[in-house]
N, C-alpha and C positions, 0 to 999 in steps of 0.2 A: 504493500500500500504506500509506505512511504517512497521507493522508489520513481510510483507512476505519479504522487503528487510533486516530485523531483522533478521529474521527467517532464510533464504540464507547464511548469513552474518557469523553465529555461525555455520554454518555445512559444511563451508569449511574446505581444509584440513587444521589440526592442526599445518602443518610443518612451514605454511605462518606466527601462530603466535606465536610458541614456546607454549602454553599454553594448560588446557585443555576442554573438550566439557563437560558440565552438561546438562546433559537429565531428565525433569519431566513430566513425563509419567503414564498415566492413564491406568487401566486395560479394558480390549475389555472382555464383556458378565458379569458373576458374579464371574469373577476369584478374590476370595478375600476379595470382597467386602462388605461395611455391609449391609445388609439385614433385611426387615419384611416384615412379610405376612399377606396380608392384600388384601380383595377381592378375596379368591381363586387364587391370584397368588403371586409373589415373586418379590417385589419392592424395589429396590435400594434406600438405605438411603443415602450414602458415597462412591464412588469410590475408591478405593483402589490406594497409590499413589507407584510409583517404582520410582527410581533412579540411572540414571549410570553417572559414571565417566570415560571419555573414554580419553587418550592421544595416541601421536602415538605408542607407545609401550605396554600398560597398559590398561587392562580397569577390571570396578568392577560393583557392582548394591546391590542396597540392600532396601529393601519394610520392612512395618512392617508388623508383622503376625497376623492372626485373636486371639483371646484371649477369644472370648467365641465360643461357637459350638453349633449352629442352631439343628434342629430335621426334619425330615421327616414331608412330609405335601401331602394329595392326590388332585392331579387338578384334573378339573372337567372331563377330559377326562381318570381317575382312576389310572394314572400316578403318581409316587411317585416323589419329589422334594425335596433337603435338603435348610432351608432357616433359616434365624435367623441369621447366623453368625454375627461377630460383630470386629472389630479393634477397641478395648476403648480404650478410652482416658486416658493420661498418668495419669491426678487426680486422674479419679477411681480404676486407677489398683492400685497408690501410698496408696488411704483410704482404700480400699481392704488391702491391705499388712499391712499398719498403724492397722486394727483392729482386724484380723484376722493370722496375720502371713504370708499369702500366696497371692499373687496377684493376680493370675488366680484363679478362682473359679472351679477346677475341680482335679479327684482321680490324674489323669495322672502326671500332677503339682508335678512336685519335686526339687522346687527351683529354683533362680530371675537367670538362666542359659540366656545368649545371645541369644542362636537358640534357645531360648519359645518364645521371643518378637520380632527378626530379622529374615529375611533369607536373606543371603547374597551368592551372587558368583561372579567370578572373575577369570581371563584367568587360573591359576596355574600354570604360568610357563612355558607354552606351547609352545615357545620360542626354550626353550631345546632339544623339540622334531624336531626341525627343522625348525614350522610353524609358521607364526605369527603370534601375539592376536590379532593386530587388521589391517585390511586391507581396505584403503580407495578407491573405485571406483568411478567411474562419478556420477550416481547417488544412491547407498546405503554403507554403512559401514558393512561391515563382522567383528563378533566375536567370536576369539575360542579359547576353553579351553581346557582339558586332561579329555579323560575318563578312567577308572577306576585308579585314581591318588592315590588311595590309596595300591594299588598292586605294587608289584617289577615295577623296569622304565623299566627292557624292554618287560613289559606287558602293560607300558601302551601307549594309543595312543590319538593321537589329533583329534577333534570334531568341526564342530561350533558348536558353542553356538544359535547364533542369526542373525538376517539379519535388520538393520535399514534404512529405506525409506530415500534418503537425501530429497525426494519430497513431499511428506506426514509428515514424522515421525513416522509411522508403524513401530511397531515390529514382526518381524515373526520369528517364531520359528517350525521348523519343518513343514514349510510350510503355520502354521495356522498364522492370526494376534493373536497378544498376548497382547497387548496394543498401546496406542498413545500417541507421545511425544512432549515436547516443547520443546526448547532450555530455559537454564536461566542461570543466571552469577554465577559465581564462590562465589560470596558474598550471594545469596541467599541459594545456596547449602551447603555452609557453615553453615550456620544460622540453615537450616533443621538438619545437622547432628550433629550440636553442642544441639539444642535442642531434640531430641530423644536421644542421651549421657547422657544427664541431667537428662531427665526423669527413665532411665533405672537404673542409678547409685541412684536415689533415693529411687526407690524401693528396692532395694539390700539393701540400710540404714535402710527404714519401715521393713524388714524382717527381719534384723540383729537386730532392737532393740525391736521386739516384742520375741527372742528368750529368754527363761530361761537359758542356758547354750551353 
């Protein structure tokens, strides 16, 4: 009971408290996730975790990204499957870097770049176009961002993004669920994104001092 009045509590609207909503959020099926195959099928080691930051104006998300890459595997019904994937851990990619020069173990891998180990999004502005990022209803929150933002502004146009459950905590995204969220405080989300910072910036150091010039 106390939990879902917890839960209620943090997904009211933001206006009531000036502040903002931190969402930890689990991925729905194997978006992401790490993986091994074992028994002819493809079993989840680790759920892959996401994170948004929603105020009334604003909002962002940002997951980490897989860092190793799974292989093809045939189920029993002759069915190809990709499984393996993997979200390591900031040590092994930091000892990876430390002896090797390179964190990721793969050709692709061309330096301790942000979007190798993050993928991040976030409204863009969308604002400008007229619309707002984020729109609170009775029971879900609407998010949206600019598609093709990279093009001339007045080619580009506003998008949702995303639609979140205020009842569940469901993400959907183009209709499908995309993951399940929790509410958590501001001090834990902090913590998260202060340690994956930490971690990332270390690596960029194992790389730099493994370089000769």
């Amino acid at each position: 009971m106390l939990r879902k009045i917890f839960f209620t509590f943090l997904f009211l609207p933001l206006t009531l408290f000036g502040r903002g909503l931190y969402l930890e959020c689990e991925s729905i099926g194997l978006y992401r996730d790490t993986t091994v195959w074992t028994d002819n099928s493809c079993q989840i080691v680790e759920k892959a975790k996401l994170y948004y930051e929603i105020d009334d104006n604003n909002w962002k998300s940002i997951q980490r990204r897989q860092t190793k890459v799974g292989k093809f595997y045939i189920k029993p019904n002759g069915e190809k499957q990709l499984c393996g994937d993997e979200v390591e851990s900031f040590e092994k990619l930091i000892d990876r870097a430390t002896k090797t020069g390179k964190a990721i173990d793969s050709e692709w891998y061309g330096g301790s770049k942000k979007n190798e180990f993050f993928s991040e999004f976030e409204d863009h502005g969308v604002k400008e176009l007229g619309v707002k990022a984020v729109i609170f209803k009775e029971n879900e929150i609407v998010l949206n961002t600019v598609s093709g933002r990279l093009l001339e502004k007045k080619a580009q146009r506003p998008m949702e993004w995303a639609r979140i459950s205020r009842l569940t905590g469901e993400v959907f995204m183009e209709g499908r669920v995309h993951a399940n969220c929790e509410p958590i405080n501001q001090n834990k989300y902090n913590k998260i994104m202060e340690d994956w910072s930490n971690g990332f910036e270390k690596i960029q150091e194992a790389e730099r001092q493994k370089r000769k010039f």
